[in-house]
N, C-alpha and C positions, 0 to 999 in steps of 0.2 A: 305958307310953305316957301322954304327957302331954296333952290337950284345954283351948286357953283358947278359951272364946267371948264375942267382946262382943257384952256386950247393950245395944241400942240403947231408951231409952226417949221419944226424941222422938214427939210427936204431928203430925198433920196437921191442920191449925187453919186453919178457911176462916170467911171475914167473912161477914156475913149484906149480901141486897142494897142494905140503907140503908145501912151502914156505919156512922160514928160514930167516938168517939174509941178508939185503940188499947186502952188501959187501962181501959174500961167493957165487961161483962161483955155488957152488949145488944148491940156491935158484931157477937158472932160466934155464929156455930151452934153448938149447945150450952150457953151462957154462962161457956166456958172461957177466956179471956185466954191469949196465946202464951207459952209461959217462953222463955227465954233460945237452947234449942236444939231448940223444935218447927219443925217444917215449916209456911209459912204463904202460904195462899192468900187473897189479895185479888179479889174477887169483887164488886163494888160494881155498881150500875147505873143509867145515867142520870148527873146530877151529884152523888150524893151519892161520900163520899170515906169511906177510912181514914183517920185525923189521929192522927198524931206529937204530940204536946206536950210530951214529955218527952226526954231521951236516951234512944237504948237499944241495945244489942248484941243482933245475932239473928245466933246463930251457927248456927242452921237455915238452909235456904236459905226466900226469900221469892218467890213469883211472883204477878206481878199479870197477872190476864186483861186479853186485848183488852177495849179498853175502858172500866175497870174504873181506880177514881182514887186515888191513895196519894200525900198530902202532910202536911208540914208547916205547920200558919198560924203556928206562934211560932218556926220557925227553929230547932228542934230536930234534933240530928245522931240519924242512925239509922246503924249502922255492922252490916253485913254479910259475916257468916266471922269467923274466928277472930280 
C-alpha cells in the first residue's frame, strides 16, 4: 500500500496595522514578507494601506479585512491564483 501526502508549506502572513510597503519587513507581524504562495491577511487600520510597488504573483489566497486598505500608487499588477 501506497501513501502520497502533500505537504503544504504556505504561511499565514498578516500586515501589521500601519501597513507599509508589501516588500518591507516592518509591513507585517513577524517581519516575514509573503512568498509567492503564503496565505495573506491584510489588516490595516485607519488610512494607512498595503502598497504594491512592484509586480507580483500570490498564488496564496489574499483577504483584506473590512476596512483595511491594499493598493497600488505605481500601477503595479498583483495577479492572484495560479
Amino acid at each position: 500500500m501506497l501513501f502520497v501526502f502533500g505537504l503544504s508549506n504556505a504561511a499565514t502572513i498578516t500586515s501589521t496595522a500601519t501597513g507599509g510597503l508589501w516588500s518591507a519587513t516592518t509591513s507585517w507581524v513577524g517581519g516575514v514578507v509573503p512568498a509567492a504562495g503564503d496565505n495573506v491577511i491584510i489588516a490595516t487600520t485607519g488610512t494607512s494601506s498595503v502598497d504594491v510597488q512592484a509586480n507580483i504573483t500570490q498564488t496564496g489566497s489574499v483577504t483584506v479585512i473590512n476596512g483595511a486598505i491594499f493598493a497600488s500608487t505605481t500601477g503595479a499588477t498583483v495577479v492572484i491564483g495560479s
